[in-house]
C-alpha positions as CSV (number, residue, x, y, z in Angstrom):
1,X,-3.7,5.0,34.4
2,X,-6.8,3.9,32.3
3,X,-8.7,6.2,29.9
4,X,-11.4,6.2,27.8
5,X,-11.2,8.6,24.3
6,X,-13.8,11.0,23.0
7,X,-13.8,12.3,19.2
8,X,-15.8,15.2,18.5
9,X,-16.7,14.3,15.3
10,X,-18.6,17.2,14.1
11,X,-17.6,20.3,16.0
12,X,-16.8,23.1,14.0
13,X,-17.3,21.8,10.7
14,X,-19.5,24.8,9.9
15,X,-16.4,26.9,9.4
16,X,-15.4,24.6,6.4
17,X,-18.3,24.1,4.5
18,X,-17.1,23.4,1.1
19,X,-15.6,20.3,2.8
20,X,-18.6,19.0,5.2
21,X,-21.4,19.8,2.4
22,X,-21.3,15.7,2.3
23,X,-19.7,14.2,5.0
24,X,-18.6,15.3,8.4
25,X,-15.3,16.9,9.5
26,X,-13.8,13.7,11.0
27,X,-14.0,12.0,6.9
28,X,-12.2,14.7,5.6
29,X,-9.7,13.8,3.1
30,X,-6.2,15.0,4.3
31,X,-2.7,14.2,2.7
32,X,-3.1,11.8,-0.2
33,X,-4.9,8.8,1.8
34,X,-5.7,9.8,5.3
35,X,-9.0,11.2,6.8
36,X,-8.9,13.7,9.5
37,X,-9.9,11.3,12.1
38,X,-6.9,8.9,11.8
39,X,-4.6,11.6,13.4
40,X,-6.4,11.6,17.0
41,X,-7.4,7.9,16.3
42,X,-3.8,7.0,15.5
43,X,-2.5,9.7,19.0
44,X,-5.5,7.5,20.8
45,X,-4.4,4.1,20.1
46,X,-0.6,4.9,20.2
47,X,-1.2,6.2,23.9
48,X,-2.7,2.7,25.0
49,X,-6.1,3.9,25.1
50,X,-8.2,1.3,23.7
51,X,-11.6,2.7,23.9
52,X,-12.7,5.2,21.9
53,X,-16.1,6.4,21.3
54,X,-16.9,8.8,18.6
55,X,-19.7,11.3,18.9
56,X,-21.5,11.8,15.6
57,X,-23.6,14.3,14.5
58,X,-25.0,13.9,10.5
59,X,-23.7,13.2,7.2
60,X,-21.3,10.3,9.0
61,X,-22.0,7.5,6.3
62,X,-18.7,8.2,5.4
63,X,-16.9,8.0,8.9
64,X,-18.4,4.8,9.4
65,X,-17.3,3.7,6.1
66,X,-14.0,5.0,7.1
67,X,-13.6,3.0,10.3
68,X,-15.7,0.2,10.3
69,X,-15.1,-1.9,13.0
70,X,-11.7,-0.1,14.3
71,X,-9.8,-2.7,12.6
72,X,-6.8,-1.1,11.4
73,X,-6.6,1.2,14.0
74,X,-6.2,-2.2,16.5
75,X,-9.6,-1.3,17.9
76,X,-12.0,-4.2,16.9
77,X,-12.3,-5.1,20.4
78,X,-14.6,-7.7,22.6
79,X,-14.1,-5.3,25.4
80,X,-14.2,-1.5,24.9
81,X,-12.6,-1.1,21.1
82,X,-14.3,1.4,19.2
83,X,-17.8,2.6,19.4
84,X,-19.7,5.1,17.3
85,X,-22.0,7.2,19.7
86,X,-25.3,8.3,17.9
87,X,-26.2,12.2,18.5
88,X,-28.9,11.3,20.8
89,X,-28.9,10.0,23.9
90,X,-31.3,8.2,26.2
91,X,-34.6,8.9,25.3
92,X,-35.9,12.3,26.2
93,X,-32.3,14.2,25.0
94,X,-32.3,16.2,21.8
95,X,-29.9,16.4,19.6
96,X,-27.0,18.1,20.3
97,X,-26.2,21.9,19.7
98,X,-23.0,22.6,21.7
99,X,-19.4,20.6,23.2
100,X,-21.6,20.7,26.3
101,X,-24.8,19.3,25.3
102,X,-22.5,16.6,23.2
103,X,-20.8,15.0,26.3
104,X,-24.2,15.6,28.3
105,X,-26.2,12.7,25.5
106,X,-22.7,10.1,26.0
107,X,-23.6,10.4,30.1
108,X,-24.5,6.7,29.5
109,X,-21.1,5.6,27.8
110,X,-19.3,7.3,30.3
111,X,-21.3,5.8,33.3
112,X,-20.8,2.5,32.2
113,X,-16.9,3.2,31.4
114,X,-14.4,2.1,34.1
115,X,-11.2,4.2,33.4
116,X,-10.7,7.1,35.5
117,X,-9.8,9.1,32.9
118,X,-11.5,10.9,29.1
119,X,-9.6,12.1,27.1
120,X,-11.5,13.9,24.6
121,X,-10.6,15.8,21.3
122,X,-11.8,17.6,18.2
123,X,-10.7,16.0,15.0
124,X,-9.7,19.4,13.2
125,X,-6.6,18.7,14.5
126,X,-3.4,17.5,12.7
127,X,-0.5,16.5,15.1
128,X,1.3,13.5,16.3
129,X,1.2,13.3,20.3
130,X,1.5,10.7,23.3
131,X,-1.0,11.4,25.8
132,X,0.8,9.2,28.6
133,X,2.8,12.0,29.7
134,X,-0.4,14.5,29.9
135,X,-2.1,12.0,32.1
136,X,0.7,11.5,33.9
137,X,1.2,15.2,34.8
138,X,-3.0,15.6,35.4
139,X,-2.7,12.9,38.1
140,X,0.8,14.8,39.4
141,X,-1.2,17.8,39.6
142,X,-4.4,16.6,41.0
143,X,-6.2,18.5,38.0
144,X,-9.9,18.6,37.2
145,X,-9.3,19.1,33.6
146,X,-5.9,19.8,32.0
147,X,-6.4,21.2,28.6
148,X,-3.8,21.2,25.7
149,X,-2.6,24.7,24.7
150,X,0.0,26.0,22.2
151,X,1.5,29.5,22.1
152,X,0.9,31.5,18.4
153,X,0.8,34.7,17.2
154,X,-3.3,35.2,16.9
155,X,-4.2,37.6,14.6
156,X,-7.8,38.5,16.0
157,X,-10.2,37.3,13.1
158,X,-11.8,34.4,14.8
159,X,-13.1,33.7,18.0
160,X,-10.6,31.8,20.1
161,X,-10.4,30.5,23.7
162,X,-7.1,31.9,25.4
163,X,-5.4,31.0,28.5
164,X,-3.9,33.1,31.1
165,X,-1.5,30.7,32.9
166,X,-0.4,31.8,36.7
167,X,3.4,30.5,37.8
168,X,2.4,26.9,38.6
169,X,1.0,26.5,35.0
170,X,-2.7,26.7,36.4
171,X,-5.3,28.2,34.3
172,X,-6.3,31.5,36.3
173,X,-8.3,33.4,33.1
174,X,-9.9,32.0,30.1
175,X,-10.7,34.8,27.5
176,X,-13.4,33.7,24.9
177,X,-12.5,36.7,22.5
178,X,-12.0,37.5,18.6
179,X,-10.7,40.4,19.4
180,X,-7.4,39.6,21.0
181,X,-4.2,40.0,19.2
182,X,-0.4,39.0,19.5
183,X,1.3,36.0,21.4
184,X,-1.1,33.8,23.5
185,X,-1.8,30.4,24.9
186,X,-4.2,29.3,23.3
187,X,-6.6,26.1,23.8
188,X,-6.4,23.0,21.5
189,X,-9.6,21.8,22.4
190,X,-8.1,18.4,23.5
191,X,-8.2,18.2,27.2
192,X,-8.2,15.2,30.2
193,X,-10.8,15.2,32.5
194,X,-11.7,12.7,35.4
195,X,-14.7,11.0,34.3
196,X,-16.4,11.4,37.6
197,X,-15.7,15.0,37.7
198,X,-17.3,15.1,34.1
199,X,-20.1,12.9,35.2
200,X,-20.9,15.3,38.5
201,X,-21.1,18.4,36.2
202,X,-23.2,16.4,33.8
203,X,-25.7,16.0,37.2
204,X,-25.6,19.0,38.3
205,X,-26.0,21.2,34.8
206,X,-29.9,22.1,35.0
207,X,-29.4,23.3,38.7
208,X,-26.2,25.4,37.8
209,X,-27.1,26.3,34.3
210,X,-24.1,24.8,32.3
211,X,-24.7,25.2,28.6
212,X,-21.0,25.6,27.2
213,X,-18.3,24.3,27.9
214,X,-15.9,26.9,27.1
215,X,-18.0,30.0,28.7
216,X,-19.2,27.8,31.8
217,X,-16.8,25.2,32.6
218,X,-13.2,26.3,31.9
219,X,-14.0,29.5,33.4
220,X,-15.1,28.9,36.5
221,X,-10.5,28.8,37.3
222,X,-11.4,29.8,41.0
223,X,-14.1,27.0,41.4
224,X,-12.5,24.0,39.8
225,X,-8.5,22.3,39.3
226,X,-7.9,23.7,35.8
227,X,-4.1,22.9,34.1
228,X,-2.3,23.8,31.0
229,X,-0.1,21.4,29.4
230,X,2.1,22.8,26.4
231,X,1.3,21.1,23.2
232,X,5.1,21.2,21.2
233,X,6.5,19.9,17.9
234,X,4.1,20.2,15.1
235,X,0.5,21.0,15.0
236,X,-2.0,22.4,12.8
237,X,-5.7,23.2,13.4
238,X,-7.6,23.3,10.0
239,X,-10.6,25.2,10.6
240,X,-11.5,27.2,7.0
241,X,-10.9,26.5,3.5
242,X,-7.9,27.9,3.1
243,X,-6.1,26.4,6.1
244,X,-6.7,23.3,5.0
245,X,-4.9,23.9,1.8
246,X,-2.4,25.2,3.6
247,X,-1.9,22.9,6.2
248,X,-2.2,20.1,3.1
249,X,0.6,22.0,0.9
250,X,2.8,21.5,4.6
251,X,3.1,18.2,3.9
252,X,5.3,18.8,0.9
253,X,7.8,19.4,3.2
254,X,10.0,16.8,4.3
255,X,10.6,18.6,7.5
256,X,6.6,18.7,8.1
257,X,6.3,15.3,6.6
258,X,9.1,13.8,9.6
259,X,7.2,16.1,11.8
260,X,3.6,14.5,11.6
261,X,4.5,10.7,10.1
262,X,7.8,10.0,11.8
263,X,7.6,10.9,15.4
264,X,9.3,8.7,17.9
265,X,8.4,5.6,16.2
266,X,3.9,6.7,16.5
267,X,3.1,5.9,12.9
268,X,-0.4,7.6,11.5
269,X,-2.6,4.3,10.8
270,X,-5.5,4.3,8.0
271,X,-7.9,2.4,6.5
272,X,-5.9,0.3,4.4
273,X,-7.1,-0.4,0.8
274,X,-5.6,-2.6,-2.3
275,X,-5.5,-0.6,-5.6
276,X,-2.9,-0.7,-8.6
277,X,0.6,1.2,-8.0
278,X,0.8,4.8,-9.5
279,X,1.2,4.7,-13.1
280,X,3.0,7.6,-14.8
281,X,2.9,7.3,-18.6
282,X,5.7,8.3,-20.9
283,X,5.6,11.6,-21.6
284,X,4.1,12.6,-18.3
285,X,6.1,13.9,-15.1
286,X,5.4,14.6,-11.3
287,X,7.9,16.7,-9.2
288,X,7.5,17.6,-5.7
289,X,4.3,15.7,-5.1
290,X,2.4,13.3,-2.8
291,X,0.8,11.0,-5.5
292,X,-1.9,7.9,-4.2
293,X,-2.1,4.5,-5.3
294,X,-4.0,3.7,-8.7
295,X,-3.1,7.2,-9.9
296,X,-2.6,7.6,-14.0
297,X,-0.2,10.7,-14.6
298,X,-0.2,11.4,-18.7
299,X,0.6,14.8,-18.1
300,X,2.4,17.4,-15.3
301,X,2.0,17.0,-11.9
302,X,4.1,19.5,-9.9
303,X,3.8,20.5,-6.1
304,X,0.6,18.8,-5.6
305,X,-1.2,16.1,-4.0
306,X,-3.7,13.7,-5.3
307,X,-5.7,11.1,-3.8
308,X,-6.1,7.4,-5.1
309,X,-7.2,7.2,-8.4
310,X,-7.1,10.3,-9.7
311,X,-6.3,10.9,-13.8
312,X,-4.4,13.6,-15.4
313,X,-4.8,13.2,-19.0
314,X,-2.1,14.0,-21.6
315,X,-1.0,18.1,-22.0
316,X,-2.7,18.7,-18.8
317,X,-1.1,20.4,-15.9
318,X,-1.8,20.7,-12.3
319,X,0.2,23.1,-9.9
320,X,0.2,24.1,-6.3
321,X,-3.4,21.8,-6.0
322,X,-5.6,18.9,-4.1
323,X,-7.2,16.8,-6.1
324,X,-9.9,14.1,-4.0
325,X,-10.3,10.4,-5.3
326,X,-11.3,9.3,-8.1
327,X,-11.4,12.9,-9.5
328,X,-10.2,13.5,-13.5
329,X,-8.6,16.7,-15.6
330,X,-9.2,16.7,-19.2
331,X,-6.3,16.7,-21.7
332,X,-4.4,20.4,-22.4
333,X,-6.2,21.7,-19.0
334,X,-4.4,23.9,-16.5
335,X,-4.8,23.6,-12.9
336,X,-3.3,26.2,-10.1
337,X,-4.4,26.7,-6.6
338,X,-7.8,24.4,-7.4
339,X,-8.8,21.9,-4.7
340,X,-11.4,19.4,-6.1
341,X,-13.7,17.1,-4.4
342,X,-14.2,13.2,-5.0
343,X,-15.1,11.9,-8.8
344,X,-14.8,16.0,-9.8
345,X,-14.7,16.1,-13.5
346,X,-12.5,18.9,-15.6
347,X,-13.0,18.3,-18.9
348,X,-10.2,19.4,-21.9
349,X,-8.7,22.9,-22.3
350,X,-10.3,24.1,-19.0
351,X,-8.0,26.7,-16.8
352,X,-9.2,27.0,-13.0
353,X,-7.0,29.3,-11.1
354,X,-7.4,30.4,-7.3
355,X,-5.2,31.3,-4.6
356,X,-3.6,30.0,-1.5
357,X,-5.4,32.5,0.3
358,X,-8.6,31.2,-1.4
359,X,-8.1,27.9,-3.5
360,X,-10.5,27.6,-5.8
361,X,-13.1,24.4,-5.2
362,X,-14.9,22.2,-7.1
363,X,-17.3,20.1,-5.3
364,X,-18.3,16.3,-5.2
365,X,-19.1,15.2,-8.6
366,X,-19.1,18.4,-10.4
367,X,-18.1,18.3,-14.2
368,X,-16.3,21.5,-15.4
Protein backbone atom coordinates (compact mmCIF):
# COMPACT_ATOMS: atom_id res chain seq x y z
CA UNK A 1 0.00 0.00 0.00
CA UNK A 2 1.59 3.33 -1.43
CA UNK A 3 0.73 6.80 -0.03
CA UNK A 4 1.45 10.15 -0.65
CA UNK A 5 1.61 12.74 2.71
CA UNK A 6 0.00 16.07 3.05
CA UNK A 7 1.18 18.69 5.88
CA UNK A 8 -1.05 21.49 6.58
CA UNK A 9 1.38 23.77 7.25
CA UNK A 10 -0.54 26.74 8.25
CA UNK A 11 -3.97 25.67 9.55
CA UNK A 12 -4.93 27.07 12.66
CA UNK A 13 -2.00 29.06 13.47
CA UNK A 14 -4.38 32.04 14.11
CA UNK A 15 -5.13 30.54 17.48
CA UNK A 16 -1.41 30.96 18.49
CA UNK A 17 -0.44 34.19 17.45
CA UNK A 18 2.30 35.15 19.73
CA UNK A 19 4.09 32.09 18.04
CA UNK A 20 3.15 32.59 14.17
CA UNK A 21 3.65 36.58 14.32
CA UNK A 22 7.01 35.47 12.23
CA UNK A 23 6.90 32.27 10.94
CA UNK A 24 4.29 29.66 10.38
CA UNK A 25 2.91 26.95 12.71
CA UNK A 26 4.81 24.07 11.09
CA UNK A 27 8.49 26.24 12.27
CA UNK A 28 7.46 26.38 15.66
CA UNK A 29 10.12 25.77 18.10
CA UNK A 30 9.09 22.78 20.28
CA UNK A 31 11.23 20.83 23.00
CA UNK A 32 14.80 22.27 23.04
CA UNK A 33 15.71 21.61 19.09
CA UNK A 34 12.71 20.36 17.21
CA UNK A 35 10.17 22.31 15.08
CA UNK A 36 6.56 21.29 15.01
CA UNK A 37 6.78 19.84 11.66
CA UNK A 38 9.43 17.12 12.48
CA UNK A 39 6.82 15.17 14.50
CA UNK A 40 4.40 14.38 11.38
CA UNK A 41 7.56 14.49 9.17
CA UNK A 42 9.35 11.96 11.36
CA UNK A 43 5.43 9.63 11.70
CA UNK A 44 5.62 10.27 7.65
CA UNK A 45 8.92 8.92 6.91
CA UNK A 46 8.89 6.18 9.66
CA UNK A 47 5.61 4.77 7.99
CA UNK A 48 7.46 4.34 4.56
CA UNK A 49 5.83 7.12 2.89
CA UNK A 50 8.35 8.85 0.97
CA UNK A 51 6.50 11.65 -0.51
CA UNK A 52 5.47 14.33 1.19
CA UNK A 53 4.25 17.60 0.03
CA UNK A 54 3.82 20.50 2.32
CA UNK A 55 1.13 23.10 1.71
CA UNK A 56 2.34 26.58 2.70
CA UNK A 57 0.58 29.51 3.27
CA UNK A 58 2.99 32.86 4.35
CA UNK A 59 5.66 33.64 6.65
CA UNK A 60 7.34 30.02 5.58
CA UNK A 61 11.01 31.37 5.09
CA UNK A 62 11.63 29.63 8.03
CA UNK A 63 10.05 26.07 7.14
CA UNK A 64 12.05 26.06 4.21
CA UNK A 65 15.04 26.88 6.10
CA UNK A 66 14.03 24.22 8.41
CA UNK A 67 13.74 21.46 5.77
CA UNK A 68 15.69 22.28 2.90
CA UNK A 69 15.87 19.56 0.72
CA UNK A 70 14.30 16.70 3.14
CA UNK A 71 17.68 15.65 3.89
CA UNK A 72 17.64 14.56 7.33
CA UNK A 73 14.32 13.42 7.26
CA UNK A 74 15.64 10.76 4.28
CA UNK A 75 13.50 12.74 1.86
CA UNK A 76 15.95 14.27 -0.70
CA UNK A 77 14.66 12.16 -3.28
CA UNK A 78 14.96 11.86 -7.33
CA UNK A 79 11.58 10.46 -7.30
CA UNK A 80 8.77 11.91 -5.01
CA UNK A 81 10.95 13.07 -1.70
CA UNK A 82 9.75 16.13 -0.38
CA UNK A 83 8.06 19.03 -2.06
CA UNK A 84 7.02 22.32 -0.77
CA UNK A 85 3.47 23.22 -2.41
CA UNK A 86 3.09 27.04 -2.93
CA UNK A 87 -0.51 28.48 -1.72
CA UNK A 88 -1.62 28.89 -5.18
CA UNK A 89 -2.37 26.61 -7.56
CA UNK A 90 -2.70 26.53 -11.37
CA UNK A 91 -3.37 29.79 -12.59
CA UNK A 92 -6.79 31.15 -12.04
CA UNK A 93 -6.95 29.70 -8.07
CA UNK A 94 -6.74 32.12 -5.24
CA UNK A 95 -5.18 31.67 -2.35
CA UNK A 96 -6.37 29.60 -0.02
CA UNK A 97 -8.93 30.36 2.84
CA UNK A 98 -10.11 26.93 4.20
CA UNK A 99 -8.74 22.83 4.60
CA UNK A 100 -11.04 22.60 1.56
CA UNK A 101 -9.82 25.20 -0.70
CA UNK A 102 -6.08 24.02 0.50
CA UNK A 103 -6.29 20.50 -1.02
CA UNK A 104 -8.51 21.98 -3.95
CA UNK A 105 -4.98 24.42 -5.25
CA UNK A 106 -2.63 20.73 -4.71
CA UNK A 107 -5.42 18.99 -7.38
CA UNK A 108 -2.23 19.00 -9.65
CA UNK A 109 0.19 17.23 -7.18
CA UNK A 110 -2.23 14.80 -6.41
CA UNK A 111 -3.14 14.10 -10.13
CA UNK A 112 0.23 13.53 -11.09
CA UNK A 113 0.75 11.25 -7.77
CA UNK A 114 0.59 7.43 -8.27
CA UNK A 115 -0.15 6.07 -4.71
CA UNK A 116 -3.58 5.18 -3.90
CA UNK A 117 -3.50 6.69 -0.83
CA UNK A 118 -3.04 10.70 1.10
CA UNK A 119 -2.49 10.77 4.13
CA UNK A 120 -2.81 14.25 5.23
CA UNK A 121 -2.24 16.01 8.71
CA UNK A 122 -2.09 19.27 10.59
CA UNK A 123 1.29 19.92 12.15
CA UNK A 124 -0.23 21.19 15.57
CA UNK A 125 0.13 17.89 16.48
CA UNK A 126 2.72 16.30 18.83
CA UNK A 127 2.60 12.36 18.83
CA UNK A 128 4.64 9.48 17.64
CA UNK A 129 2.49 7.09 15.30
CA UNK A 130 2.84 4.32 12.43
CA UNK A 131 0.41 4.90 9.86
CA UNK A 132 0.80 1.35 8.32
CA UNK A 133 -1.64 -0.12 10.46
CA UNK A 134 -4.40 2.86 9.72
CA UNK A 135 -3.96 2.06 6.06
CA UNK A 136 -4.13 -1.19 6.58
CA UNK A 137 -7.48 -1.07 8.44
CA UNK A 138 -8.88 1.75 5.67
CA UNK A 139 -8.32 -0.81 2.88
CA UNK A 140 -9.90 -3.66 5.42
CA UNK A 141 -12.81 -1.49 5.65
CA UNK A 142 -13.18 -0.27 2.27
CA UNK A 143 -13.31 3.37 3.74
CA UNK A 144 -13.52 6.69 1.85
CA UNK A 145 -11.76 8.56 4.54
CA UNK A 146 -10.75 7.07 7.94
CA UNK A 147 -10.01 9.97 10.24
CA UNK A 148 -7.87 9.76 13.51
CA UNK A 149 -9.81 10.38 16.70
CA UNK A 150 -8.99 10.27 20.42
CA UNK A 151 -11.42 10.17 23.30
CA UNK A 152 -10.96 13.38 26.06
CA UNK A 153 -12.82 15.08 28.36
CA UNK A 154 -13.72 18.47 26.26
CA UNK A 155 -14.50 21.24 28.24
CA UNK A 156 -16.65 23.25 25.70
CA UNK A 157 -14.48 26.46 25.07
CA UNK A 158 -13.40 25.94 21.53
CA UNK A 159 -14.95 24.76 18.61
CA UNK A 160 -14.20 21.05 18.02
CA UNK A 161 -15.22 18.40 15.43
CA UNK A 162 -16.81 15.31 17.39
CA UNK A 163 -17.57 11.86 16.28
CA UNK A 164 -20.45 9.76 16.97
CA UNK A 165 -19.17 6.23 16.16
CA UNK A 166 -22.03 3.43 15.40
CA UNK A 167 -20.96 -0.45 16.49
CA UNK A 168 -18.70 -1.18 13.48
CA UNK A 169 -16.60 1.94 14.31
CA UNK A 170 -18.21 3.94 11.36
CA UNK A 171 -18.60 7.55 11.66
CA UNK A 172 -22.60 7.98 11.72
CA UNK A 173 -22.67 12.01 13.22
CA UNK A 174 -20.10 14.62 13.05
CA UNK A 175 -20.93 17.52 15.45
CA UNK A 176 -19.02 20.81 14.69
CA UNK A 177 -19.85 22.39 18.13
CA UNK A 178 -18.16 24.59 21.01
CA UNK A 179 -20.70 23.91 22.99
CA UNK A 180 -20.33 20.26 23.76
CA UNK A 181 -19.07 19.00 26.99
CA UNK A 182 -17.77 15.78 28.74
CA UNK A 183 -16.19 12.54 27.17
CA UNK A 184 -16.11 12.43 23.26
CA UNK A 185 -14.34 11.18 20.19
CA UNK A 186 -12.97 13.62 18.96
CA UNK A 187 -11.15 14.31 15.38
CA UNK A 188 -7.31 14.77 15.13
CA UNK A 189 -7.49 16.28 11.93
CA UNK A 190 -5.15 13.50 10.42
CA UNK A 191 -7.14 11.29 8.21
CA UNK A 192 -6.51 8.66 5.01
CA UNK A 193 -8.29 9.29 2.08
CA UNK A 194 -8.18 7.49 -1.43
CA UNK A 195 -6.69 9.93 -3.70
CA UNK A 196 -9.24 9.31 -6.36
CA UNK A 197 -11.98 9.76 -4.02
CA UNK A 198 -10.28 13.08 -3.02
CA UNK A 199 -9.69 13.94 -6.60
CA UNK A 200 -13.65 13.19 -7.61
CA UNK A 201 -14.82 15.64 -4.71
CA UNK A 202 -12.19 18.15 -5.88
CA UNK A 203 -14.33 17.83 -9.60
CA UNK A 204 -17.30 17.89 -8.43
CA UNK A 205 -17.11 20.93 -5.59
CA UNK A 206 -18.61 23.94 -7.69
CA UNK A 207 -21.58 21.67 -8.76
CA UNK A 208 -22.26 20.38 -5.12
CA UNK A 209 -21.07 23.43 -3.21
CA UNK A 210 -18.19 22.03 -1.07
CA UNK A 211 -16.47 24.76 0.73
CA UNK A 212 -15.29 22.92 4.04
CA UNK A 213 -14.15 20.11 4.72
CA UNK A 214 -15.33 19.51 8.08
CA UNK A 215 -19.10 20.95 7.56
CA UNK A 216 -19.41 19.46 3.94
CA UNK A 217 -17.37 16.41 3.62
CA UNK A 218 -17.19 14.51 6.91
CA UNK A 219 -20.74 14.99 7.30
CA UNK A 220 -22.27 13.75 4.58
CA UNK A 221 -21.84 9.84 6.95
CA UNK A 222 -24.96 8.56 4.91
CA UNK A 223 -23.37 9.59 1.49
CA UNK A 224 -19.84 8.52 1.77
CA UNK A 225 -17.46 5.37 3.67
CA UNK A 226 -16.47 7.39 6.69
CA UNK A 227 -14.08 5.40 9.60
CA UNK A 228 -12.70 6.13 12.93
CA UNK A 229 -9.47 4.73 13.90
CA UNK A 230 -8.44 5.35 17.75
CA UNK A 231 -5.40 7.39 18.13
CA UNK A 232 -3.65 5.76 21.64
CA UNK A 233 -0.43 6.38 23.58
CA UNK A 234 0.52 9.90 23.79
CA UNK A 235 -0.74 12.85 22.01
CA UNK A 236 -0.99 16.51 22.33
CA UNK A 237 -2.64 19.08 20.11
CA UNK A 238 -1.10 22.58 20.81
CA UNK A 239 -3.52 25.02 19.62
CA UNK A 240 -3.16 28.42 22.08
CA UNK A 241 -0.45 29.85 23.98
CA UNK A 242 -0.75 28.25 26.87
CA UNK A 243 -0.99 24.72 25.60
CA UNK A 244 1.98 25.02 24.13
CA UNK A 245 3.69 25.68 27.40
CA UNK A 246 2.08 23.06 28.64
CA UNK A 247 2.50 20.55 26.28
CA UNK A 248 6.44 21.92 26.31
CA UNK A 249 6.71 21.58 30.27
CA UNK A 250 5.31 17.53 29.44
CA UNK A 251 8.40 16.89 28.20
CA UNK A 252 10.02 17.20 31.54
CA UNK A 253 8.68 14.10 32.20
CA UNK A 254 10.57 11.08 31.64
CA UNK A 255 7.31 9.16 31.22
CA UNK A 256 6.17 11.86 28.35
CA UNK A 257 9.76 12.06 27.13
CA UNK A 258 9.65 7.72 26.55
CA UNK A 259 6.25 8.47 25.32
CA UNK A 260 7.03 10.90 22.24
CA UNK A 261 11.03 10.03 21.59
CA UNK A 262 11.18 6.39 22.43
CA UNK A 263 8.37 4.64 20.80
CA UNK A 264 8.95 1.23 19.25
CA UNK A 265 12.20 2.09 17.98
CA UNK A 266 10.38 5.58 15.61
CA UNK A 267 12.93 8.10 16.57
CA UNK A 268 11.81 12.06 15.99
CA UNK A 269 14.43 13.21 13.22
CA UNK A 270 15.51 17.04 12.95
CA UNK A 271 17.54 19.28 11.21
CA UNK A 272 20.81 18.48 12.47
CA UNK A 273 23.14 21.33 13.33
CA UNK A 274 26.99 21.46 14.73
CA UNK A 275 27.37 23.98 17.71
CA UNK A 276 29.60 23.78 20.99
CA UNK A 277 28.39 21.30 23.92
CA UNK A 278 26.40 23.06 26.76
CA UNK A 279 28.65 24.86 29.01
CA UNK A 280 27.70 25.36 32.60
CA UNK A 281 30.10 27.62 34.54
CA UNK A 282 31.14 27.21 38.04
CA UNK A 283 28.88 28.58 40.19
CA UNK A 284 25.99 27.94 37.95
CA UNK A 285 23.36 24.91 38.13
CA UNK A 286 20.55 23.30 36.04
CA UNK A 287 18.07 20.78 37.59
CA UNK A 288 15.25 19.19 35.94
CA UNK A 289 15.82 20.71 32.55
CA UNK A 290 16.11 20.10 28.77
CA UNK A 291 19.18 22.33 27.97
CA UNK A 292 20.46 22.72 23.86
CA UNK A 293 23.69 22.56 22.48
CA UNK A 294 25.99 25.82 22.69
CA UNK A 295 24.00 26.89 25.81
CA UNK A 296 26.23 29.09 28.62
CA UNK A 297 24.54 28.43 32.11
CA UNK A 298 26.33 31.15 34.76
CA UNK A 299 23.47 31.08 36.79
CA UNK A 300 20.09 28.71 37.82
CA UNK A 301 18.41 26.91 35.51
CA UNK A 302 15.58 24.81 37.05
CA UNK A 303 12.53 23.01 35.38
CA UNK A 304 13.02 24.65 32.19
CA UNK A 305 13.87 24.31 28.61
CA UNK A 306 16.15 26.29 26.49
CA UNK A 307 16.96 26.20 22.96
CA UNK A 308 20.59 26.32 21.37
CA UNK A 309 22.49 29.04 22.36
CA UNK A 310 20.73 30.60 24.84
CA UNK A 311 22.81 32.64 27.94
CA UNK A 312 21.91 32.93 31.48
CA UNK A 313 24.31 35.24 32.98
CA UNK A 314 25.63 34.99 36.56
CA UNK A 315 22.81 35.49 39.69
CA UNK A 316 20.18 35.06 37.22
CA UNK A 317 17.39 32.54 37.55
CA UNK A 318 15.01 30.98 35.34
CA UNK A 319 11.98 28.70 36.60
CA UNK A 320 9.18 26.80 35.16
CA UNK A 321 10.12 28.72 31.42
CA UNK A 322 10.96 28.36 27.43
CA UNK A 323 13.50 30.27 26.33
CA UNK A 324 13.98 30.30 22.01
CA UNK A 325 17.58 30.36 20.40
CA UNK A 326 19.89 32.54 20.77
CA UNK A 327 17.84 34.38 23.44
CA UNK A 328 19.87 36.11 26.76
CA UNK A 329 18.88 37.00 30.64
CA UNK A 330 20.83 39.58 32.22
CA UNK A 331 22.83 38.91 35.43
CA UNK A 332 20.59 38.95 39.02
CA UNK A 333 17.26 38.62 36.72
CA UNK A 334 14.36 36.36 37.67
CA UNK A 335 12.49 34.37 35.34
CA UNK A 336 9.00 32.31 36.11
CA UNK A 337 6.45 31.15 33.80
CA UNK A 338 8.12 33.54 30.74
CA UNK A 339 8.37 31.95 27.33
CA UNK A 340 10.73 34.11 25.09
CA UNK A 341 11.10 34.23 21.50
CA UNK A 342 14.42 33.88 19.34
CA UNK A 343 17.53 36.44 20.18
CA UNK A 344 14.96 37.96 23.10
CA UNK A 345 17.00 40.10 25.24
CA UNK A 346 16.36 40.52 29.31
CA UNK A 347 18.70 42.78 30.48
CA UNK A 348 20.07 42.69 34.47
CA UNK A 349 17.79 42.85 37.59
CA UNK A 350 14.64 42.33 35.48
CA UNK A 351 11.66 40.02 37.09
CA UNK A 352 9.01 38.70 34.43
CA UNK A 353 6.52 36.51 35.94
CA UNK A 354 3.37 34.77 34.24
CA UNK A 355 1.43 31.79 34.67
CA UNK A 356 0.97 28.31 33.32
CA UNK A 357 -2.33 29.32 32.49
CA UNK A 358 -0.95 32.41 30.73
CA UNK A 359 3.02 32.36 30.38
CA UNK A 360 4.15 35.47 29.91
CA UNK A 361 5.88 36.15 26.22
CA UNK A 362 8.39 38.17 24.96
CA UNK A 363 8.61 38.27 21.33
CA UNK A 364 11.35 37.93 18.56
CA UNK A 365 14.11 40.29 19.26
CA UNK A 366 12.60 42.21 22.00
CA UNK A 367 15.08 43.69 24.66
CA UNK A 368 13.52 44.00 28.20
Amino acid sequence: MKAVGVIFSNIHEKEIKELTANRTLASVPFGGRFRLIDFVLSNMVNSGITKVGIITKENYQSLMDHVGSGRHWDLSRKNGGLILLPPYGESGTMLYQSRFEAISNIEQFLRRSEEDFVVMSDCDNVCNMDFTPVLKYHVRQNADITALYRTKMVDGRKMRTLFELDADSRVAKVINSEKTYGEQSLFTNILVAGRKFLLSIIDNAAARGFKSFSKDILTRTGEFRIFGYPLNGYFANIDDISSYYNVSMELLSKEHRDSLFFQNGMHIYTKVRDSAPLKVEQGGSVSNSLIADGCIIEGEVKNSILFRGVRVAKGASVTNSILFQDSSVGAFSRLNCVIADKQAVILEKRTLSGHETHPYFIAKNTVI
